[in-house]
C-alpha positions in Angstrom: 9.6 24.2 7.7 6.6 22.5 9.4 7.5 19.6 11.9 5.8 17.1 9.4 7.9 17.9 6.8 10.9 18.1 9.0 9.8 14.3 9.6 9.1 12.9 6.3 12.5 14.8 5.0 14.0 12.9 8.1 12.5 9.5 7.2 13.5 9.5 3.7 17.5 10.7 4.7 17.5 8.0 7.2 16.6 5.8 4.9 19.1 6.7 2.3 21.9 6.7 5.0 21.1 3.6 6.4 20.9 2.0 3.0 24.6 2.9 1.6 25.7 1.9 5.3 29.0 1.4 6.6 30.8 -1.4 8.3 30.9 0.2 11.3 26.9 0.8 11.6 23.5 -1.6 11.4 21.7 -0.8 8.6 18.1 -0.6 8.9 16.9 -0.5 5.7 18.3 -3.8 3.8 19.1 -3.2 0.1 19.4 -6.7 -0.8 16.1 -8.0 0.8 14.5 -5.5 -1.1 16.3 -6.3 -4.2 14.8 -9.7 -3.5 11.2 -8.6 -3.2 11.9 -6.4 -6.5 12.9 -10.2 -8.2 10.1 -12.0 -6.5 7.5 -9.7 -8.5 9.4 -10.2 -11.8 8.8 -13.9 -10.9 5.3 -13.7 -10.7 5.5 -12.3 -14.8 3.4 -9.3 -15.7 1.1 -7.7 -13.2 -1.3 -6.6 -15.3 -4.9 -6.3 -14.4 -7.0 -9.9 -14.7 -3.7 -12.2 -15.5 -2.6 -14.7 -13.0 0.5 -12.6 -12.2 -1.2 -10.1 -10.9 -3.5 -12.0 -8.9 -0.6 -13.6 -7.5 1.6 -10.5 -7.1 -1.0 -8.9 -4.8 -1.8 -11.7 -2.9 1.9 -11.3 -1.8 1.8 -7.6 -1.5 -1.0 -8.4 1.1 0.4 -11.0 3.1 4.0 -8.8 3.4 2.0 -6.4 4.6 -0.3 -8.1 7.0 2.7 -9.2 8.6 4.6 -5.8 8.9 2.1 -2.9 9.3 0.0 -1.7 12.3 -3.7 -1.7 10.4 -4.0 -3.1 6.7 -7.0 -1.9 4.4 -7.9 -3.2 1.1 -9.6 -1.2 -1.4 -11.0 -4.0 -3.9 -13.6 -2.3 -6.9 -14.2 -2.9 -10.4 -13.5 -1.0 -13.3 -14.7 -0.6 -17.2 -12.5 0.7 -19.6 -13.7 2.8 -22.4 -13.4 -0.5 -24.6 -15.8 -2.4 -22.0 -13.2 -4.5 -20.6 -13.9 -5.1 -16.9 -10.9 -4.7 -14.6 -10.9 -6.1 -10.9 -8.7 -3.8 -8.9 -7.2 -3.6 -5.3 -5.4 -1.0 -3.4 -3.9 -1.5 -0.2 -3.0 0.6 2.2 -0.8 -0.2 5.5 -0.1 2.6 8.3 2.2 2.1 10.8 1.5 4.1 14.3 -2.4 4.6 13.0 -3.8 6.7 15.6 -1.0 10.0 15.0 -2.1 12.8 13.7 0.9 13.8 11.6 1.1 11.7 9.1 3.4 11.2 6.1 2.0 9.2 3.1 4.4 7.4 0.4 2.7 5.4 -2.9 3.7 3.5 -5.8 2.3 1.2 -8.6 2.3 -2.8 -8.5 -0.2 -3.3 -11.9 2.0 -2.8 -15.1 0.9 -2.0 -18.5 -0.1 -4.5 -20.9 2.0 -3.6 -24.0 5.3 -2.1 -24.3 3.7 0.7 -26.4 6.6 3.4 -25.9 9.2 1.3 -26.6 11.6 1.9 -29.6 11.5 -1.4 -30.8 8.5 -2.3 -32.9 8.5 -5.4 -32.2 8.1 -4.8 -28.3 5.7 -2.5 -28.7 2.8 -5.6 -28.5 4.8 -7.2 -25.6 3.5 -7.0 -21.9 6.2 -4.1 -19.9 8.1 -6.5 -17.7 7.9 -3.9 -14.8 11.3 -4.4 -13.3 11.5 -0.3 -12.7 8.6 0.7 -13.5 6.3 -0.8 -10.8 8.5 -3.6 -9.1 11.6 -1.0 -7.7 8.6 1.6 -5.8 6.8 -1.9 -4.6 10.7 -3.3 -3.5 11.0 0.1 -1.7 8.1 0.8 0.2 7.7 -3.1 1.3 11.6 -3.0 2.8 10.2 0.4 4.5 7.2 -1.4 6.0 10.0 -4.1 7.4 12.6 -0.8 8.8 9.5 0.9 10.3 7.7 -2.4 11.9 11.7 -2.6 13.6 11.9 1.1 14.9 7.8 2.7 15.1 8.7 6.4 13.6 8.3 9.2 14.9 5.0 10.5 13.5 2.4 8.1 11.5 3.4 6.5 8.1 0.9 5.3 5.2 2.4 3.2 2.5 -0.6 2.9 -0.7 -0.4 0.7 -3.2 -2.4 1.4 -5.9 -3.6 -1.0 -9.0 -4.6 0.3 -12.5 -1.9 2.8 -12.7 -0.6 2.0 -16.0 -3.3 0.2 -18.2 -4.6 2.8 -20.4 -3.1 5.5 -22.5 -1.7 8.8 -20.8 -1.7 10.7 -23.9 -4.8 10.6 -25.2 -7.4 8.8 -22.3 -7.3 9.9 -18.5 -10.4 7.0 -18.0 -7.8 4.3 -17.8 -4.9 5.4 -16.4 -4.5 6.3 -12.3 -7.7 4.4 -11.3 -6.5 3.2 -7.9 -5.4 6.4 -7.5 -8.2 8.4 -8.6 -10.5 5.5 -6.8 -8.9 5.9 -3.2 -8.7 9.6 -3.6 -12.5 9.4 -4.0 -13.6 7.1 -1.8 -11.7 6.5 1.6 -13.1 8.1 5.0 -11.2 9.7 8.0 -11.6 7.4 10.7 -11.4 8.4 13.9 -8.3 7.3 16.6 -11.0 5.4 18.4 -11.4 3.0 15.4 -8.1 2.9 15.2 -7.3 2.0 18.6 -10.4 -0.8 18.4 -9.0 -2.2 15.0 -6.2 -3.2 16.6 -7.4 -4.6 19.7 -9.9 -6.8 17.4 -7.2 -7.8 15.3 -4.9 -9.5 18.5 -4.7 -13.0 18.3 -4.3 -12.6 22.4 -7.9 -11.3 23.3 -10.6 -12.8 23.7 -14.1 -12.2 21.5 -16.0 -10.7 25.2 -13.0 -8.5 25.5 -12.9 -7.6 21.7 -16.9 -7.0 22.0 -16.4 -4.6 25.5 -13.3 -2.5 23.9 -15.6 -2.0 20.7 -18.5 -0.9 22.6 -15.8 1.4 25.3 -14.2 3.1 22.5 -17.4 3.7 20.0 -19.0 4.9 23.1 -16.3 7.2 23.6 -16.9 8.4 19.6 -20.2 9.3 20.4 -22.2 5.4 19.7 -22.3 2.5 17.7 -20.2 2.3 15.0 -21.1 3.5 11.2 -22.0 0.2 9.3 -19.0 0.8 6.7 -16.6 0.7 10.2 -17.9 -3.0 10.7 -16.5 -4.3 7.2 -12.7 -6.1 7.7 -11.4 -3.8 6.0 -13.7 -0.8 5.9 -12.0 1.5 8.9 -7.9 2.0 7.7 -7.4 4.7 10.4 
């Protein structure tokens, strides 16, 4: 068993002792908080792609995020469905210890589909999907991991992805709808390098100053081999 699997089979036991818990030990990872987050979505109403809900739902995803993780990108694009509906999508993707080299990756959903197609009563099946398990509980789980792992830094690097557009089309008969986030950040995110990495944060303290942000840009790109790539120079544009 590689040492990077050894980890990410650690991180995930940990996580499931320290959630059942005892009286006798701190718990790390808190159930009920994420319980809340999972309610907080449900709140917001369906998160499907150009409703208010799901505006609002990853405006929150976002800000928990911002707040918790080491770097924060956001993957915003637009998609047309086969119907020529236009859908305005975001990923976002939070890693915590960035400039690792082992790296374990967990994902879920926060979009959810806009008609209860599969369900067995008919007259559901025209209804939005609510999303309670199917999108809320992986968003619930990997925002109360971003809160255990901005508490204890783990041992090797940790990406939590969000991905939008999972669930709008048909999985049975139309792979152009379905797994866009997915398909979209599997298609269009870079390997930056640790330098970036290491300048993305120091540009992102609220402590330095622009000169000093300006001189640790130009020390580390230096150290990359020059000026930065214009897609490094976006907010967003350099996750690593």
């Amino acid at each position: 068993m590689s040492r990077l699997w050894r980890a990410a089979v650690c991180l995930v036991l940990g996580l499931a002792c320290t959630a059942r818990g005892g009286a006798s030990r701190p718990r790390e990872f808190a159930g009920e908080r994420a319980f809340g987050y999972l309610s907080q979505q449900m709140q917001f109403g369906p998160r499907i792609p150009g409703t208010p809900g799901h505006e609002r739902t990853g405006d929150w995803i976002l800000a928990h995020l911002r707040a918790t993780a080491d770097t924060v990108a956001v993957q915003g694009f637009t998609h047309v469905t086969r119907r020529g509906a236009t859908l305005h999508l975001r990923n976002f993707f939070a890693r915590f210890r960035p400039a690792a080299t082992d790296r374990v990756l967990m994902l879920a959903h926060w979009d959810t589909r806009p008609r209860a197609d599969q369900s067995a009563n008919l007259g559901q099946q025209r209804l939005p999907v609510p999303g309670a398990n199917d999108g809320a509980s992986g968003v619930a789980l990997l925002l109360g991991l971003a809160d255990v792992l901005k508490t204890k830094p783990p041992a090797v690097g940790v990406d939590l992805l969000f991905v939008d557009g999972e669930d709008y089309g048909n999985f049975a008969t139309d792979s152009n709808d379905v797994l866009i986030g997915s398909r979209y950040f599997a298609g269009h995110t870079r390997r930056c390098s640790p330098c970036c990495s290491t300048w993305s944060r120091t540009r992102t303290s609220s402590s330095t100053t622009k000169a000093t942000r300006r001189r640790s840009r130009r020390k580390w790109w230096t150290g990359c081999g020059g000026s930065p790539p214009t897609w490094a120079t976006a907010e967003f544009s350099c996750p690593a």
